[in-house]
N, C-alpha and C positions, 0 to 999 in steps of 0.2 A: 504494500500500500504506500502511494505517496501522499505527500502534504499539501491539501488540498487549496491548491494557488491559481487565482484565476485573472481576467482580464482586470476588473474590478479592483484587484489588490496593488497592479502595476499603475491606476490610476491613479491611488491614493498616494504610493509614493512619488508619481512622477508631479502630483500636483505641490506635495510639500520641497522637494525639491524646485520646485518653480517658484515658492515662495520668498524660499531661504535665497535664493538667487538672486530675486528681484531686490533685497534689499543689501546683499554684498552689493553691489554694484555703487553704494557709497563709501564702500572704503577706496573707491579711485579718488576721492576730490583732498584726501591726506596728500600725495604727491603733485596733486597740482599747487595746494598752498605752498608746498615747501619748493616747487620749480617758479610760482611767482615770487617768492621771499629772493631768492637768485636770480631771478630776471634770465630764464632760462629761454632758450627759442622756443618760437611759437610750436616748431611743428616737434617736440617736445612732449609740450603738453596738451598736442593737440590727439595724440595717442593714447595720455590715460583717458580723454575725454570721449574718444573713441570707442575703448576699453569699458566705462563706463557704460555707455549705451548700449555697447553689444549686448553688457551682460544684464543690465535690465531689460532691455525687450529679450533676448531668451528667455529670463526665465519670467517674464509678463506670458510668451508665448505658450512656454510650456506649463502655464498655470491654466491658461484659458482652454489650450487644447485638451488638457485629459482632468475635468471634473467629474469627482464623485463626491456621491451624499453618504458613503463610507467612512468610519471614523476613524483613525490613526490608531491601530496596536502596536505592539510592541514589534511583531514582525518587519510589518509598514518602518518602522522608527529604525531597525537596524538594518536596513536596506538603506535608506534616506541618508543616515548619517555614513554610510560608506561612499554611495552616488556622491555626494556634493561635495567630499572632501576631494575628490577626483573633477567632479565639475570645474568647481572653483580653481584649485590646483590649474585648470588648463586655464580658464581664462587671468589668471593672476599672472603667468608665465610671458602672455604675449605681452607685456611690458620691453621684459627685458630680449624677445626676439625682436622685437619692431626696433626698440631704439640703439641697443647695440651689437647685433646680427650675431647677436647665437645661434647656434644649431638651436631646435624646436626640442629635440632631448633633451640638449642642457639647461635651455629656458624651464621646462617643466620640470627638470630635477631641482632648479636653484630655489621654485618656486617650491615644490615638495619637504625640501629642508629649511624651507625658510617655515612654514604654513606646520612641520611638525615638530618645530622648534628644536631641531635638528644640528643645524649649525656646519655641517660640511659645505664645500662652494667647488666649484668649477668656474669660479668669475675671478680667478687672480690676474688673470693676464686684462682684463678688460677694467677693472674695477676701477685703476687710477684713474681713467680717461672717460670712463661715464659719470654721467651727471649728479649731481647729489641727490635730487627727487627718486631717481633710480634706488641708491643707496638708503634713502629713507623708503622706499617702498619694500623693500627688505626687510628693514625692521618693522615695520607698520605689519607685515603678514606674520612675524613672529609674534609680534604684540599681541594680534588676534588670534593666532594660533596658541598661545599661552593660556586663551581661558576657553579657546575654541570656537567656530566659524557659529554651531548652532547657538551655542550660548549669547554670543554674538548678534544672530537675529532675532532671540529669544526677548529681547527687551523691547521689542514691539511690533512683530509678527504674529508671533505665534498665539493667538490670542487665549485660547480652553489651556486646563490646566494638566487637562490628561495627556494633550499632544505633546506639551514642553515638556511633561515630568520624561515622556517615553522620549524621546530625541534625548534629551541630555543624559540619561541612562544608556543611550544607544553609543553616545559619543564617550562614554568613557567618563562623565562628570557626576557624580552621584552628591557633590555634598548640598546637604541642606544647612542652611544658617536660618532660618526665619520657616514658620509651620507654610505661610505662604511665599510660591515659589518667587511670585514673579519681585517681593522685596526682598527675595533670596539674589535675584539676579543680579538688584540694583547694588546690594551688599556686597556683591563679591566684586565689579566693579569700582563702587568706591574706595575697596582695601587698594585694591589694583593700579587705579591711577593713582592713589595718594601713596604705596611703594614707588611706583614710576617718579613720582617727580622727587622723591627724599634721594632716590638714587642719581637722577640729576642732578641734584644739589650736592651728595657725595662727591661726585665724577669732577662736576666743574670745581670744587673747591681742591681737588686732586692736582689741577693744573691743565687740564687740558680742556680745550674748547666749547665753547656750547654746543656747535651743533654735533661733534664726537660724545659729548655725556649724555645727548637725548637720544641719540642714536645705541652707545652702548649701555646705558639704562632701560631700556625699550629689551632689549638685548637679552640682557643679566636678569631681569624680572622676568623675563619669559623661558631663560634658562635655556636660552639658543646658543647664544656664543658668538655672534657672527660680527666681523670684522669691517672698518670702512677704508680699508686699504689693503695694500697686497702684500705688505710686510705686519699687518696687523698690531699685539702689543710685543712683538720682539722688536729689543729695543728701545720703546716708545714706554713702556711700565717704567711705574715709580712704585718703591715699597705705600705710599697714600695710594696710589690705584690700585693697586693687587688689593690692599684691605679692602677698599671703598666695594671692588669685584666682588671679594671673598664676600663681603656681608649681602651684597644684593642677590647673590645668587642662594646663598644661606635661606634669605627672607623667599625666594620664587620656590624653595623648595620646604615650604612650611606649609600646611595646610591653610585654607583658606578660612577653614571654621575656625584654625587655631587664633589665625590672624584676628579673626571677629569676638572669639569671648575673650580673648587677653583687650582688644579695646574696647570692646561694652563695659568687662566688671574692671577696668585700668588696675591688672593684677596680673605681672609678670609671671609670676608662680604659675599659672595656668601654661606657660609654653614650658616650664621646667621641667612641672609635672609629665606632661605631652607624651608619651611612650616611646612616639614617632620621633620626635626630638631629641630625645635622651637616646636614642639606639645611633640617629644620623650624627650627632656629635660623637659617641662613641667610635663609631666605624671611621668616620673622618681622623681623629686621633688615632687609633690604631692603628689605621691603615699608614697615613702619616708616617709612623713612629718605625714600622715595617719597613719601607722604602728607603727612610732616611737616608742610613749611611752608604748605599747605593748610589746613593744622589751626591752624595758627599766627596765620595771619591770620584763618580762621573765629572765633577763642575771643580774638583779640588776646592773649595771653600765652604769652611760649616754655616756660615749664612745664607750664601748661595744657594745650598741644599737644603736646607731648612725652606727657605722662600720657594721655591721650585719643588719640593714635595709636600706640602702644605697646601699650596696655590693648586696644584694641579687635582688630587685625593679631590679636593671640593668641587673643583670642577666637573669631576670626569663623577662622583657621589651624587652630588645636585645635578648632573645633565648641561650643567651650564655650557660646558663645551667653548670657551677658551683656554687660549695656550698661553702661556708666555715662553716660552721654547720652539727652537726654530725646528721644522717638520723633520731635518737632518737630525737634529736632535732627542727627537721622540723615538725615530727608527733604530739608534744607537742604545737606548736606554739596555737593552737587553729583554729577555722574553720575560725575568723575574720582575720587574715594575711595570710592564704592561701586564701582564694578568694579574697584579693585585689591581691594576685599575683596570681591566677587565669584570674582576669581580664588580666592585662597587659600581661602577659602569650598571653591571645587571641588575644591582639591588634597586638603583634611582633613589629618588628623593618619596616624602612621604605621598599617601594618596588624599586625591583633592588638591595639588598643588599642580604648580605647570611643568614641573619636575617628569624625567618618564623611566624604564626602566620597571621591572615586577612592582615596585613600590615596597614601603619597608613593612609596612602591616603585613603584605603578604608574608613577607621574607620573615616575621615573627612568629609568625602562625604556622609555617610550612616548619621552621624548626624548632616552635614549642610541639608539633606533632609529632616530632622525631620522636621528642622525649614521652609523649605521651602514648606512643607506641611501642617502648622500652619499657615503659610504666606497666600497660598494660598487659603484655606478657610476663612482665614479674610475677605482678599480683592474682590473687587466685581469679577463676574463672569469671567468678559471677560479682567479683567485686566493681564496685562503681567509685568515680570523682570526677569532677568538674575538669571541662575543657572551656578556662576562659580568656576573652582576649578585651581587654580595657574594659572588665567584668559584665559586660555579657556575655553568656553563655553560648558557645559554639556547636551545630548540630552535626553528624557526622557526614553530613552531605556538603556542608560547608567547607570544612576542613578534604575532603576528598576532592570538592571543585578546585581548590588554591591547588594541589595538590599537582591537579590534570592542567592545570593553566601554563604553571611553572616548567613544567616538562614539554609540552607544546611549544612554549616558547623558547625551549633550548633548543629544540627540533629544527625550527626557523631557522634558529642562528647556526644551526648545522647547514643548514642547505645551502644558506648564505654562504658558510666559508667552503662547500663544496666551488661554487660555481666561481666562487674567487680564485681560488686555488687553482681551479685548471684551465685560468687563464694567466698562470704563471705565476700566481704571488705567493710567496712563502705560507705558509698556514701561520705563525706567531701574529704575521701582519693583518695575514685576512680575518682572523679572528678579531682584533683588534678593533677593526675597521666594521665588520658586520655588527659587534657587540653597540658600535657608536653608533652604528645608526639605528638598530632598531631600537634601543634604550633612547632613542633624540638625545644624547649627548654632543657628539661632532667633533670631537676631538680627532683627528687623523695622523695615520700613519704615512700617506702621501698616496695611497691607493685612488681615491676619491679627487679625480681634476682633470680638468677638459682633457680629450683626445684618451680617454679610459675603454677600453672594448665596450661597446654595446651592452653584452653580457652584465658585466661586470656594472653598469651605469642603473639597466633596470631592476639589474636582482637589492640593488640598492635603495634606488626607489620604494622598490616593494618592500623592504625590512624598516625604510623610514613609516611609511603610512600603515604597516601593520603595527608597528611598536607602537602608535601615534593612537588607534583605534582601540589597542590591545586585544588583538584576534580574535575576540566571537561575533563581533559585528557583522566582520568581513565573513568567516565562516558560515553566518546565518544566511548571509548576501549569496553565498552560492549556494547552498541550502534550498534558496529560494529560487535560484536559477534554473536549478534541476529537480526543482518537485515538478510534477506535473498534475494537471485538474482531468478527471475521468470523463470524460464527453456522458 
């Protein structure tokens, strides 16, 4: 028997799809302010403005064309949020093909890491010489990518309460901060840009420029990583910016609820308390602590290595995905410092944050199970105790889903470092490189840059937006491709 999917069902999501479209279609008029603030050429910004319309009349078109008086389930919602990350993804891309003639691959992949807050690029060679609205449109997709495209139109589209709850559920964002959604939305937004601008203010007071600290505050809050030059912060870092970094990436990888009861009940205690926090500080120091003298004897200087294994651990833990080490650099470290940030890589930052990677609740839960699977074979047959996780009680179907997720997800990043691998790259590397992108970290090994095999470009692609979704949307999505409705 198949899963009973019909014309009706493809309606429904190609209409919410058509929705969510019609309203991206204002995050093009971000790079035209910032191409008129430069007095940038007309036919410039006569591209996003372009861009702009295509993508509200498609998706005005594809709202009109396939209505139904069908409600939005859950099915519908994970279809939708896979559809439109890819929609969007293409029309966000022809930016950067119209103004600085990328190949259409690499325009869609720069658009794919930017949008899954990713942070690898194939625009080094072009970057210096393209225009600044470009480079802020970069970060402007990470910024949205950070709380997410649905979330995004969620603040005044999506009007019932069932369709947003099922889309933001779909997209991988489950937190609630408010019993209703839609001042949950406005909530998590306000946390959002008022992080954005403190980290501006960090940045610029760091020393470097305004339009660099909106740019890599946009960045570091989204926990992309991405650079407005080709030499990036090698070189360009001050021990003020590395902190200013470390801390904003710190805050993108904190939950958003955390963010909200620590400033309702103004009681820091509440982030200390935090499980999530207390584990991602942990792991950060230890990992840290690990690497060190690696680092020490790599760079010959105990401050050097100190700064460079510190800087990095946070990086590569929170997803932020910058470097301060040049990509020769990184290749050299040896295969013992990239697999401890392989690891942490895998873990990410907490869930509900822009952070990506299993998230650290899983990562708590998956190895309080260990022990509670040790436990349980000790103890006699029929004996009972609690399985809790930030004291709720955990059910055994729960603990078995983290379970199958976690493994799934290695699977990925196996196939990933197959198809790396046999187009020549060492496995140390490819691993390295697949772990970064499908956790949206972006930290690279030099795998990742124009003139890369085909191969090697989309299977990349595909570990960015499945890391990004976290694979059962997409699974659902084909799921839904291959049910068939019984005539």
């Amino acid at each position: 028997m198949f899963i009973r999917i019909g014309v009706e069902d493809l309606k429904v999501v190609l209409k919410d799809v058509g929705i969510v479209l019609e309203y991206s279609a204002l995050t093009f008029i971000a790079p035209i302010i910032m191409g008129l603030i430069y007095w940038e050429p007309l036919e410039v910004l006569a591209i996003y403005l372009f861009c702009a319309i295509f993508t509200f009349l498609a998706g005005f078109a594809i709202k009109k064309a396939f209505v139904s008086k069908q409600s939005t389930g859950l099915k519908h919602a994970f279809l939708t949020a896979t559809v439109i990350w890819l929609v969007y993804c293409f029309v966000a891309s022809l930016p950067f093909h119209l103004i600085v003639n990328m190949s259409f691959l690499d325009s869609f992949f720069e658009a794919m890491s930017a949008l899954t807050t990713t942070g690898l690029t194939v625009m080094k060679q072009v970057i210096d010489s393209s225009p600044k609205s470009l480079i802020f449109w970069r970060s402007i997709l990470s910024w949205i990518g950070g709380v997410g495209i649905v979330v995004l139109a969620m603040a005044g589209v999506l009007t019932t309460y069932s369709k947003a709850s099922k889309l933001i559920h779909a997209e991988g964002r489950e937190e609630r901060l408010r019993p209703n959604l839609k001042n949950s939305i406005k909530h998590i937004w306000n946390i959002y840009i008022g992080l954005t601008i403190l980290g501006v203010v960090l940045l610029y007071l760091s020393g470097i420029g305004a339009f660099d600290s909106l740019n890599y505050s946009m960045s570091a809050i989204s926990t992309t990583g991405m650079d407005t030059t080709s030499t990036g912060l090698v070189g360009m870092h001050n021990f003020a910016l590395d902190i200013s970094l470390i801390v904003i990436m710190l805050l993108g990888a904190i939950s958003f609820s955390t963010h909200y009861l620590v400033l309702k009940k103004r009681n820091w205690r509440i982030l200390v308390q935090d499980s999530e926090f207390k584990v991602l500080m942990l792991l950060a120091l230890v990992s840290s602590v690990i690497i060190l003298p690696k680092m020490i004897l790599f760079y010959g200087s105990n401050i050097i290595g100190v700064e460079e294994a510190f800087f990095h651990v946070v990086s590569a833990l929170t997803c932020g995905g910058f470097a301060i080490a040049s990509i020769a650099d990184i290749r050299a470290w040896g295969d013992y410092v990239k697999l401890v940030l392989v690891g942490v890589m895998f873990v990410g930052g907490s869930a509900g944050s822009t952070a990506g990677g299993i998230k650290i609740s899983r990562f708590i839960i998956f190895v309080k199970s260990i022990y509670w699977r040790i436990k349980e074979t000790i103890l006699p047959e029929k004996s009972f105790f609690s399985r809790k996780f930030e004291g709720q009680e955990l059910a055994r179907n729960e603990v078995r889903e983290i379970s199958q997720f976690i493994l799934l997800y290695a699977l990925l990043i196996l196939a990933g470092c197959l198809v790396l691998t046999l187009a020549g790259n060492d496995l140390g590397n490819s691993l390295f490189e697949v772990v970064s992108a499908q956790s949206n970290a972006g930290i690279s090994a030099g795998i990742a840059h124009a003139g890369m095999p085909i191969s090697v470009e989309i299977m990349l692609i595909l570990n960015m937006w499945i890391g990004r979704l976290e694979i059962i949307p997409i699974l659902s999505a084909v799921g839904f491709f291959l049910s068939m409705r019984k005539r």
